[in-house]
Residue frames as qw, qx, qy, qz and C-alpha x, y, z in Angstrom:
[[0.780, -0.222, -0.581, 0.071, -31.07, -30.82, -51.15],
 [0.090, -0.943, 0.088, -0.309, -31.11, -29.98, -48.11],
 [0.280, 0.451, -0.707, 0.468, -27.81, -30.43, -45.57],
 [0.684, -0.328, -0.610, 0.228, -27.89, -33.05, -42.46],
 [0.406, -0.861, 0.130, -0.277, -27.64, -31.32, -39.43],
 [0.592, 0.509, -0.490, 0.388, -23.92, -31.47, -38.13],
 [0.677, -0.724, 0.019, -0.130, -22.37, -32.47, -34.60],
 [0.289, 0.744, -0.509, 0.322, -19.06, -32.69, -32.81],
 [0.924, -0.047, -0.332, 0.183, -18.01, -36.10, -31.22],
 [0.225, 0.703, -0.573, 0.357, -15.61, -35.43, -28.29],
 [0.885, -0.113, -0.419, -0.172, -14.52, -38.34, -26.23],
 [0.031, 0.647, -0.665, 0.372, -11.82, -39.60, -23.67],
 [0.949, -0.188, 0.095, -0.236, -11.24, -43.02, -21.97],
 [0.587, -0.431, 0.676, 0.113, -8.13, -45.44, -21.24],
 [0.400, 0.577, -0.584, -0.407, -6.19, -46.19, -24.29],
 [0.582, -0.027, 0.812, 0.017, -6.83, -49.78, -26.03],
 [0.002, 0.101, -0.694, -0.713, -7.86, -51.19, -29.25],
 [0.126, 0.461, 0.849, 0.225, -10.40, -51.25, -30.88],
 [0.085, 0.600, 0.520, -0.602, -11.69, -48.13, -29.63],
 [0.363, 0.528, -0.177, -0.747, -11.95, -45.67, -33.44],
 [0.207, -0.131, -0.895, -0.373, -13.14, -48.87, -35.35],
 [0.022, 0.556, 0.830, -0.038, -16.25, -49.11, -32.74],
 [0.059, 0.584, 0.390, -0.709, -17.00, -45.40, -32.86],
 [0.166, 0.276, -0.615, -0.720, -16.55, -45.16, -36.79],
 [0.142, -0.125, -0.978, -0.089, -18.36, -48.26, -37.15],
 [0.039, -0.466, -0.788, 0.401, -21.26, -46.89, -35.12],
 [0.207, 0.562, 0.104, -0.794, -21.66, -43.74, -36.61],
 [0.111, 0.151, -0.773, -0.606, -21.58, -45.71, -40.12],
 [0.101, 0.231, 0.942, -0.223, -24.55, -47.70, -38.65],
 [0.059, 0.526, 0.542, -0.653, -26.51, -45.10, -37.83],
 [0.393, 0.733, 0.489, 0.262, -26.36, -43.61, -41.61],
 [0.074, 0.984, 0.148, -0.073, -23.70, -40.75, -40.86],
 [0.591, 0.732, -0.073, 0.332, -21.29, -38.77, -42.80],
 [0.660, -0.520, 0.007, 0.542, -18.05, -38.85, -40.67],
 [0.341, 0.936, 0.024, 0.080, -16.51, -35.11, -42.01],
 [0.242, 0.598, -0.712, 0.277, -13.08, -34.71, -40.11],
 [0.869, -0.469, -0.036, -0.151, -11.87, -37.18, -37.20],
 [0.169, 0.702, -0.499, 0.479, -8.90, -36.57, -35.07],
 [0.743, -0.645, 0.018, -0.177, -7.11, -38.47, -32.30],
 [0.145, 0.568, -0.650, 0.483, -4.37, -39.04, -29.48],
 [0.855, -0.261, -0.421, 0.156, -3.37, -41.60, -27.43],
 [0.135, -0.860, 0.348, -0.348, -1.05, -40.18, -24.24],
 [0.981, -0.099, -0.099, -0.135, 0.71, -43.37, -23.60],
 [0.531, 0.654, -0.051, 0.537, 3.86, -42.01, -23.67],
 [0.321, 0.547, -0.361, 0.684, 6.73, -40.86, -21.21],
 [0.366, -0.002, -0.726, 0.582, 6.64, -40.57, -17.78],
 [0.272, 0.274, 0.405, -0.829, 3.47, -38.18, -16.90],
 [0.284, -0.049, -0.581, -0.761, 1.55, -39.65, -19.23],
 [0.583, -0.070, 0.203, -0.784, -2.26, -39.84, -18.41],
 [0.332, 0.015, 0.943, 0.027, -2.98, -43.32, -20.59],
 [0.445, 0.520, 0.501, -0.530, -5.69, -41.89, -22.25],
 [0.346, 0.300, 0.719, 0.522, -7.23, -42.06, -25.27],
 [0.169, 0.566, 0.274, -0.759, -8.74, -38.68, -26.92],
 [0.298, 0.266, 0.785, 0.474, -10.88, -38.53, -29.79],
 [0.247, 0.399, -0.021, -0.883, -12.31, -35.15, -31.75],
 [0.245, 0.111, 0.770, 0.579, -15.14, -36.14, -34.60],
 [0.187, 0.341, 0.135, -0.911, -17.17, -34.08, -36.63],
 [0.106, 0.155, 0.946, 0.263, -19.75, -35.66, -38.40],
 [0.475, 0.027, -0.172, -0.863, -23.54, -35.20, -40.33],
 [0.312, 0.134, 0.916, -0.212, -26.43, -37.21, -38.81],
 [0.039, -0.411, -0.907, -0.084, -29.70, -38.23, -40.05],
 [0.355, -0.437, -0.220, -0.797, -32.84, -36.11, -39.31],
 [0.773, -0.484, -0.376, -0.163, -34.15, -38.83, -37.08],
 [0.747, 0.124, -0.185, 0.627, -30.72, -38.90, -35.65],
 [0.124, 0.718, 0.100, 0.678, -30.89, -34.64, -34.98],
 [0.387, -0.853, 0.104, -0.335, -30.66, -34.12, -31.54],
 [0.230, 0.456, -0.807, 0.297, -27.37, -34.54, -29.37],
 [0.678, -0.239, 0.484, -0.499, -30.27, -36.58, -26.46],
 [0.963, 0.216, 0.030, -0.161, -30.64, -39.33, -29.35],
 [0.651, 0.454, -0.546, 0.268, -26.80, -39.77, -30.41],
 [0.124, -0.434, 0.771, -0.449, -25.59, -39.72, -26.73],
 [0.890, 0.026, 0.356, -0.284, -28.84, -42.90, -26.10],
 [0.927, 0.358, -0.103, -0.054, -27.21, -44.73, -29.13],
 [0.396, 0.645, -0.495, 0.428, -23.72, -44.04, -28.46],
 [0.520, -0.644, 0.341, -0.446, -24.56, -45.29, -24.71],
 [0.961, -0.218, 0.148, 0.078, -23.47, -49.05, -24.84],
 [0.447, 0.659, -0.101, 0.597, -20.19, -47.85, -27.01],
 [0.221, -0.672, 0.501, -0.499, -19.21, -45.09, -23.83],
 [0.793, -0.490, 0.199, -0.302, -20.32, -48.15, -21.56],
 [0.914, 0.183, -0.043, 0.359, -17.66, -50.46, -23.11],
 [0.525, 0.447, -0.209, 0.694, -14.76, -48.23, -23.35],
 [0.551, -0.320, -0.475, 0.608, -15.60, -46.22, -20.21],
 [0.291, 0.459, 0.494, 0.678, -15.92, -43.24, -22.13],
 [0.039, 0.604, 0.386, -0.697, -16.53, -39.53, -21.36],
 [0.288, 0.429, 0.644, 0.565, -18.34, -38.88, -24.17],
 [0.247, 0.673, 0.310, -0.624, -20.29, -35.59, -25.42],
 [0.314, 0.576, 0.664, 0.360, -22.05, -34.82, -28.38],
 [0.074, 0.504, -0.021, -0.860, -22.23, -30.75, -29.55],
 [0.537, 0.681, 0.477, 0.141, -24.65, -29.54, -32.15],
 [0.490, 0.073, 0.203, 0.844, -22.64, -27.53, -34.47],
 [0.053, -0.702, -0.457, -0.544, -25.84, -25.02, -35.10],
 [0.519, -0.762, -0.387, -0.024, -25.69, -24.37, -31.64],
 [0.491, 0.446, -0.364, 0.654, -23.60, -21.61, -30.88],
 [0.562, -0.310, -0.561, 0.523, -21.76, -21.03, -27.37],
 [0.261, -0.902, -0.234, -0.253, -22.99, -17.95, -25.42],
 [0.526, 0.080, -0.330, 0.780, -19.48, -16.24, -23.90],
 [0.452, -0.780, -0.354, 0.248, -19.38, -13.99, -20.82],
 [0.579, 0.421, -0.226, 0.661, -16.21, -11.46, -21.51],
 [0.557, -0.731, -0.150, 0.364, -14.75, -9.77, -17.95],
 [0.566, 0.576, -0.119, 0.577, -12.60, -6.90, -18.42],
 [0.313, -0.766, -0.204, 0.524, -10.80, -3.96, -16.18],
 [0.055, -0.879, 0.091, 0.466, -8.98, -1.26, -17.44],
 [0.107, -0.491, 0.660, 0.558, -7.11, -2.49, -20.52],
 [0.787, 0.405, 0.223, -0.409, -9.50, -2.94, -23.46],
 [0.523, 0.402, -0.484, -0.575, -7.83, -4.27, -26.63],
 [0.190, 0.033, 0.978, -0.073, -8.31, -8.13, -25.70],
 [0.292, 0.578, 0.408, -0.643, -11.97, -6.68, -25.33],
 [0.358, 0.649, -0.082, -0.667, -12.20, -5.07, -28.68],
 [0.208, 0.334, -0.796, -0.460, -10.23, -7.39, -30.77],
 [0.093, 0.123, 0.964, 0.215, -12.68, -10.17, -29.66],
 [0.336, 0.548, 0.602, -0.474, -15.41, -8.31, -30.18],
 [0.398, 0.556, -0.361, -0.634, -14.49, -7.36, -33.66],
 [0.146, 0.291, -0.882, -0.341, -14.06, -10.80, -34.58],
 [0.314, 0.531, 0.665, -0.422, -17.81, -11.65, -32.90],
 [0.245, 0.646, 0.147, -0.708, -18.99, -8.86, -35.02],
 [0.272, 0.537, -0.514, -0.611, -17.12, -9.73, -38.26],
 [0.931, 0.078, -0.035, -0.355, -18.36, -13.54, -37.93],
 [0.373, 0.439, -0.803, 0.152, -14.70, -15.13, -37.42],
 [0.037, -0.039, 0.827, -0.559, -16.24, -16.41, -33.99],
 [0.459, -0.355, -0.663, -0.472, -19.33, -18.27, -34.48],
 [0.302, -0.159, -0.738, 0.582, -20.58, -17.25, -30.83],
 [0.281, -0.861, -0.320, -0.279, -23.72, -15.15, -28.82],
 [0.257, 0.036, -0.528, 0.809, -21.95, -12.50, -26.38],
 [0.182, -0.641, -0.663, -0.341, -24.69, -11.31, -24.11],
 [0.394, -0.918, 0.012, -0.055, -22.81, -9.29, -21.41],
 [0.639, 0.296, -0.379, 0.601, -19.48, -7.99, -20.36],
 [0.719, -0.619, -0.222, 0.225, -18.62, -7.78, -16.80],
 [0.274, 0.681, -0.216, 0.643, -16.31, -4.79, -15.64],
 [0.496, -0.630, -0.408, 0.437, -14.82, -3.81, -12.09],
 [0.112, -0.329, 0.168, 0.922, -14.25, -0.36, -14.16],
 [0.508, 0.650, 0.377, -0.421, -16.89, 1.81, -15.81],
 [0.061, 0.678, -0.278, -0.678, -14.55, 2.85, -19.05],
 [0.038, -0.141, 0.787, 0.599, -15.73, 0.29, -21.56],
 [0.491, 0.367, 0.733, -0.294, -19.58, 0.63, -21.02],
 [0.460, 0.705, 0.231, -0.487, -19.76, 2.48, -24.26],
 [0.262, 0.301, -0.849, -0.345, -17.93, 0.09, -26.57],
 [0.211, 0.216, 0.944, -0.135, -20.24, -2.51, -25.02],
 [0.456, 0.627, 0.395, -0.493, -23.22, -0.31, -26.08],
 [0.517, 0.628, -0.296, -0.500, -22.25, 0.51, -29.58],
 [0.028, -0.229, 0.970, 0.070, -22.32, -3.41, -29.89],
 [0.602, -0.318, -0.240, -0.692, -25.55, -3.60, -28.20],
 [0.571, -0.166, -0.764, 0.252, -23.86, -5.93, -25.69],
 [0.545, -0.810, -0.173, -0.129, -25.42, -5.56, -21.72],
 [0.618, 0.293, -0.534, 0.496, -22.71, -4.10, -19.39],
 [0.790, -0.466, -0.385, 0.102, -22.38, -4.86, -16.19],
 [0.206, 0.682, -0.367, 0.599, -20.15, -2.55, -13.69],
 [0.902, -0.279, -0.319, 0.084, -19.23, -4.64, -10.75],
 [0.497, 0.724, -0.354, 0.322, -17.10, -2.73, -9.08],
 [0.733, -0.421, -0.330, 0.420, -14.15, -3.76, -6.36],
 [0.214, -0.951, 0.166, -0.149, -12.79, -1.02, -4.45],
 [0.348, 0.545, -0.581, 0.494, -8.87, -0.56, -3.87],
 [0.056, -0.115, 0.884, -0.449, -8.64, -3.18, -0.40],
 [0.855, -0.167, -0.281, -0.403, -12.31, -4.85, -1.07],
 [0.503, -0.256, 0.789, -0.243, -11.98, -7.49, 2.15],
 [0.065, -0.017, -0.964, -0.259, -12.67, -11.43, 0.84],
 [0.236, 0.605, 0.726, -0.227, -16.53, -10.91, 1.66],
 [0.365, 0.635, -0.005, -0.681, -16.83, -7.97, -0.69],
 [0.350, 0.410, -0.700, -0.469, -15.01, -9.84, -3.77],
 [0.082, 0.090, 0.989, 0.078, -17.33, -12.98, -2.98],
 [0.326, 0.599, 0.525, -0.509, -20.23, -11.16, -2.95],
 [0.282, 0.664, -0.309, -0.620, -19.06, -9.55, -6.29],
 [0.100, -0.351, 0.903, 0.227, -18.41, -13.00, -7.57],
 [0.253, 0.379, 0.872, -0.178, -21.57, -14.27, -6.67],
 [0.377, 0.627, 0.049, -0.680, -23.47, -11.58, -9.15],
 [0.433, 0.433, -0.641, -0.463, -21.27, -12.62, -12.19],
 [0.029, -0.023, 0.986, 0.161, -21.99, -16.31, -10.99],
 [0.469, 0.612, 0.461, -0.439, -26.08, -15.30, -11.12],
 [0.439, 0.588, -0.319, -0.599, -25.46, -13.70, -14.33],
 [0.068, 0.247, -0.913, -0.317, -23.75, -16.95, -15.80],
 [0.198, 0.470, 0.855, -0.097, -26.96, -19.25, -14.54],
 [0.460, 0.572, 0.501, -0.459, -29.26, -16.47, -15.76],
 [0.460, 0.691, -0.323, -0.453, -27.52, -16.14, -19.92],
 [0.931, -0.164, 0.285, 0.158, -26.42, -19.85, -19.69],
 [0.190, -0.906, 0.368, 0.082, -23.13, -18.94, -20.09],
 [0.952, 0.261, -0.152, 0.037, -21.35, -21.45, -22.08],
 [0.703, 0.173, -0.208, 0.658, -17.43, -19.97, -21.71],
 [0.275, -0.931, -0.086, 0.222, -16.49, -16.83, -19.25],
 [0.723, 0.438, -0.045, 0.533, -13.02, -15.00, -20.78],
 [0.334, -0.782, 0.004, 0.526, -10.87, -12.88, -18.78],
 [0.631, 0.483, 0.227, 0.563, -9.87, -10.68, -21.57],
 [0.163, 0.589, 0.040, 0.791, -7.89, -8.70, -19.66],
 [0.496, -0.717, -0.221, -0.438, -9.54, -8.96, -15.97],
 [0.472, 0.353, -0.581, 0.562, -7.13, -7.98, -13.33],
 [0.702, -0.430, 0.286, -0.490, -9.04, -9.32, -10.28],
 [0.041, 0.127, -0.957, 0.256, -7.43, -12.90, -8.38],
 [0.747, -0.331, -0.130, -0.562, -10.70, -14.66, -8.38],
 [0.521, -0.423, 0.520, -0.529, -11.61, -16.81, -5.80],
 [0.078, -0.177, 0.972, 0.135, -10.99, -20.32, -5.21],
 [0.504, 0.453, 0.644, -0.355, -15.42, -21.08, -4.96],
 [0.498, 0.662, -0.058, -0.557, -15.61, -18.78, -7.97],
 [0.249, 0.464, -0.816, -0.239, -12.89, -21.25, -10.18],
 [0.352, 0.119, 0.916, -0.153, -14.79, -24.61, -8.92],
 [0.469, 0.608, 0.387, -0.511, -17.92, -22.66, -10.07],
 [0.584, 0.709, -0.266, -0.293, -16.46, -22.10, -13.90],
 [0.520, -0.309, 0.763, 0.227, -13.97, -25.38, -13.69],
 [0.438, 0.133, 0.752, 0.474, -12.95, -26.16, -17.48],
 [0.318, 0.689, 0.533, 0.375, -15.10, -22.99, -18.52],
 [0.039, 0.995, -0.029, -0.087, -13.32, -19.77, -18.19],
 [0.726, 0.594, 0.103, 0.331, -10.25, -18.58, -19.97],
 [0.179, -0.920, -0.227, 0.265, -7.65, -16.48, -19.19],
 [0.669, 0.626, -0.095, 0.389, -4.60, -14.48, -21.03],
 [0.319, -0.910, 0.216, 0.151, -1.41, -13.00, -19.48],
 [0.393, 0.865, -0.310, -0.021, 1.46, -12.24, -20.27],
 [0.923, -0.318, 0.188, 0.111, 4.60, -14.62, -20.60],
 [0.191, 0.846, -0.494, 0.063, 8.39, -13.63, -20.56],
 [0.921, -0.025, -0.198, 0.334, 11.69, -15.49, -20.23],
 [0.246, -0.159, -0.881, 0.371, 12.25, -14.42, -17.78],
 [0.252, -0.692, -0.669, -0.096, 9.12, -13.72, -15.85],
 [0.053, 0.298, -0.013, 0.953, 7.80, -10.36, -15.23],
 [0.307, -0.642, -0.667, 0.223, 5.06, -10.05, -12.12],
 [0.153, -0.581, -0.288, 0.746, 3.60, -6.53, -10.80],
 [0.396, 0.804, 0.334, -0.292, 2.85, -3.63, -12.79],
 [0.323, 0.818, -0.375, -0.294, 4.26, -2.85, -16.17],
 [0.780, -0.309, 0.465, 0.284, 5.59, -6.04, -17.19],
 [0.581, 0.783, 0.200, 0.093, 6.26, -4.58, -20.42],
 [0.057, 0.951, -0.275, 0.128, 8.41, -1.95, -19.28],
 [0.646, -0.527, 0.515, 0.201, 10.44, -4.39, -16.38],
 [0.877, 0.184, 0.410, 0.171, 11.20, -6.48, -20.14],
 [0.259, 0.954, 0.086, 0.125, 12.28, -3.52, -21.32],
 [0.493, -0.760, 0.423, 0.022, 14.54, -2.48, -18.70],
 [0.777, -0.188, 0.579, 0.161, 16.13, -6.19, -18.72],
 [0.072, -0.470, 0.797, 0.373, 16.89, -6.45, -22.52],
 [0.629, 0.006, 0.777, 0.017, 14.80, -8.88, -23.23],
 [0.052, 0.237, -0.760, -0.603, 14.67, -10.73, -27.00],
 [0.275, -0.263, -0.763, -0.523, 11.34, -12.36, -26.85],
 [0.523, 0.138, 0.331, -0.773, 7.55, -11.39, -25.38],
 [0.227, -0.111, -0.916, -0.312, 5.05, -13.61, -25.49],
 [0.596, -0.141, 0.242, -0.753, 1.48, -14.34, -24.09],
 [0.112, -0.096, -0.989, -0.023, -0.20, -17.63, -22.84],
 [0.584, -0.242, -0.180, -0.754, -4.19, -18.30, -22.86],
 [0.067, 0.003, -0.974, 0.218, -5.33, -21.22, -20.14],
 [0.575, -0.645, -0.468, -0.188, -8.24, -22.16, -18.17],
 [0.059, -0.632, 0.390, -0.667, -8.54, -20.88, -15.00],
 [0.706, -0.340, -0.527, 0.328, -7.96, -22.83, -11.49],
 [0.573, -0.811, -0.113, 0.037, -7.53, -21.34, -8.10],
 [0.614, -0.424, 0.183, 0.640, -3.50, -21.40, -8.56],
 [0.192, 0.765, -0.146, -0.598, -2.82, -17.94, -9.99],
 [0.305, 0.735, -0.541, -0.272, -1.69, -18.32, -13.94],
 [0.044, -0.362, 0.928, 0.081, -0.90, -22.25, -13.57],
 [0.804, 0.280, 0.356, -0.387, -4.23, -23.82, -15.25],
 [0.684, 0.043, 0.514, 0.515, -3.73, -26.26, -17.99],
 [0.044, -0.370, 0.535, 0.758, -2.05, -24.23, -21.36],
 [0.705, 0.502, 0.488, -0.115, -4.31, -24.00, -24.60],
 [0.545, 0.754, 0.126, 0.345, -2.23, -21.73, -26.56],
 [0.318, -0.729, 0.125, 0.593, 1.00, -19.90, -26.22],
 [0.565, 0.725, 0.145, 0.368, 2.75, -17.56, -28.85],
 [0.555, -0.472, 0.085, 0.680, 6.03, -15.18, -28.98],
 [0.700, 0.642, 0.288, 0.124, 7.68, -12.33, -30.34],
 [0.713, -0.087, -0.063, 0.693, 10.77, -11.18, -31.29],
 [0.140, -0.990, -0.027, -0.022, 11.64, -7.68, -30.12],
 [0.803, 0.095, -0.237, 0.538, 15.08, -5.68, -29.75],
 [0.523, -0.394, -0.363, 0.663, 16.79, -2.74, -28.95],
 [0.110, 0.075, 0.149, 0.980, 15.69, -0.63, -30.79],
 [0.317, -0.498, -0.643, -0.488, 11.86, -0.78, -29.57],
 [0.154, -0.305, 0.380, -0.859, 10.60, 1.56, -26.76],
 [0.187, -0.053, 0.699, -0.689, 8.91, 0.59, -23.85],
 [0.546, 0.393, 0.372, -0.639, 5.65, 1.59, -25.32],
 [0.578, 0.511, -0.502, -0.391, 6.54, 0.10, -28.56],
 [0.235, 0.075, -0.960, 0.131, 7.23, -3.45, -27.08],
 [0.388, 0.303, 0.485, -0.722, 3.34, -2.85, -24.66],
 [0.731, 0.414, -0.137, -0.525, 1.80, -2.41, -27.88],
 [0.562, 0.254, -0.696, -0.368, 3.39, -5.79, -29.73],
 [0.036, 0.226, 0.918, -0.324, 2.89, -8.16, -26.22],
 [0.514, 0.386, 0.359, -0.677, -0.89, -6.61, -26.55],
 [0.435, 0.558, -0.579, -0.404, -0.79, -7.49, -30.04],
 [0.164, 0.294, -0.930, 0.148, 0.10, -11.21, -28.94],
 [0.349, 0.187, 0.622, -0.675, -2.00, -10.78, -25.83],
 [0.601, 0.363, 0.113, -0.703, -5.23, -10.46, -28.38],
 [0.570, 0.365, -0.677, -0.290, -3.90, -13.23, -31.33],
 [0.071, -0.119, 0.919, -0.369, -3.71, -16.14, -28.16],
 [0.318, 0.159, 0.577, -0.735, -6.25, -15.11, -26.67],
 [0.649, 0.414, 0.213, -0.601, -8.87, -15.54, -29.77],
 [0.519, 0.222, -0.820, -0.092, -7.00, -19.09, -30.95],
 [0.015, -0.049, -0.857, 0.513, -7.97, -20.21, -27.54],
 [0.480, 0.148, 0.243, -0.830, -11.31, -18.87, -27.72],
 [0.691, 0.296, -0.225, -0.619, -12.17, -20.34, -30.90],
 [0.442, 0.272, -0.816, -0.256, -10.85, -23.40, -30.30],
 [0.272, 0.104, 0.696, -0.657, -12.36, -24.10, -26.72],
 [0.508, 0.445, 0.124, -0.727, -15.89, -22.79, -28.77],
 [0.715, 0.371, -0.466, -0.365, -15.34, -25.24, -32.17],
 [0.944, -0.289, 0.121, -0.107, -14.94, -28.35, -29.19],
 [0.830, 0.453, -0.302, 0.123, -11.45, -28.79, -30.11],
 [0.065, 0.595, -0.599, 0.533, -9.82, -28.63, -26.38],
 [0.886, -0.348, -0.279, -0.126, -10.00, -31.83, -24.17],
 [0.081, -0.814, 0.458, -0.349, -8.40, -31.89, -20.97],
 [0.844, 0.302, -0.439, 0.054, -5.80, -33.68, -19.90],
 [0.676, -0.421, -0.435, 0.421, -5.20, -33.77, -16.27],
 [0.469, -0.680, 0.019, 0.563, -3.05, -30.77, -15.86],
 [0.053, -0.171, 0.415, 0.892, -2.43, -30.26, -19.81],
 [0.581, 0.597, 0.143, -0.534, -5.00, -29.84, -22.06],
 [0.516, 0.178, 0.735, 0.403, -5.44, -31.79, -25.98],
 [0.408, 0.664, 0.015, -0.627, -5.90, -29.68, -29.18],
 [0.574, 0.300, 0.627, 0.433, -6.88, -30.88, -32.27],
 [0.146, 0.609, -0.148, -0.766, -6.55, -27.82, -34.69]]
């Protein structure tokens, strides 16, 4: 027999009642096979948003098969509740951009997990402002791209460079862009242009470590834990909303380059929990934070 074709329900809209009775209820109508179904109200504490967020994964019909029909039936539903609604076909997998410079293992680790099928994704290019990973990209068979910015590139050189990788996105529809690893300040046009699709990792200390080597400066200092944080990206360096953070403990007895390697280590474990959840629909944003349903 064969399997329904599967989709992914994500929602958002001013908490009230009634609202997972009419969306259950509707999908029950229709003749489909609610699988998981996850939600959060933010109603709660002083910055709360009010919203209501709602993750469901569910098997439609045949007739039912395309996300154009569920989002027509599901239209008087959104129109009541207000409802940003979207519909994802699970078959349909997301088509990632990956950006690197000069420090591959973000790079590698998510391209082993592409390769090995943990990450149900299409990569179709990786974007460099350095030539030194075109031949991991090739013994992938991925396209790479060498974009490069010269040491004091003026703001018209690094918009012009911007504007390629945004051609590239419109010409591989480009589902998610990842900095994995890309140590270029992009531009405030270039963040509007990927708002709520592009990723980035970096590194995150108590206390905070800025400039080169932040490995080592943690060193230096003593410090007891290294960590790494994965966001979206926005125009304010490093301060999009949070999808994932992680830590680890370190002491005194771990050299420089022995603490580098476990934040990288981190750096790569974030970085491809963020991916995959972003990619399995399971991040909705929340003004300034961000909802995960894991």
């Amino acid at each position: 027999m064969a399997r329904h074709p599967e989709f992914i329900l994500t929602l958002s809209c001013k908490d009230t009642t009634g609202i997972v009775y009419a969306v259950s209820g509707l999908l029950f109508q229709a003749g489909c096979n609610i699988i998981d179904s996850q939600q959060f109200g933010d109603v709660d504490g002083d910055d709360a948003t009010g919203l209501f967020f709602m993750r469901v994964h569910f098997a439609a019909p045949p007739h039912l098969a395309a996300p154009g029909m569920l989002q027509s039936l599901f239209s008087h539903v959104s129109g009541q509740y207000g409802m940003e609604a979207r519909f994802h076909a699970v078959a349909e997998r997301p088509r990632l951009l990956l950006m690197v410079s000069q420090h591959g293992h973000c790079l590698n680790d998510l391209l082993f997990r592409w390769k090995s099928g943990q990450l149900a994704v299409d990569i179709p290019a990786i974007v460099s402002n350095h030539a030194a990973f075109e031949s991991l990209a090739q013994s992938y068979g991925i396209a790479f791209h060498h974009l490069p910015l010269p040491t004091g590139s003026d703001a018209a050189t690094k918009r012009a460079q911007e504007r390629e990788v945004e051609a590239l996105v419109d010409r591989e529809r480009i589902d998610l862009v990842v900095l994995a690893r890309y140590m270029q300040i992009l531009g405030p046009d270039f963040c509007a242009a990927l708002k709520g699709r592009a990723i980035n990792i970096h590194h995150s200390f108590l206390p905070s470590f800025k400039g080169a080597k932040p490995y080592f400066q943690a060193h230096a200092r003593g410090v007891k834990l290294i960590g790494a944080t994965a966001h979206y990206v926005t125009a304010d360096l490093d301060e999009g909303p949070i999808i994932e953070q992680d830590v680890a403990r370190v002491d005194h007895s771990l050299s420089a380059e022995e603490m580098t390697a476990v934040g990288r280590d981190v750096e790569c474990v974030v970085l491809a929990r963020a991916v995959r959840w972003h990619v399995e629909r399971r991040v909705l944003m929340n003004g300034h934070k961000t909802v995960v349903f894991r």
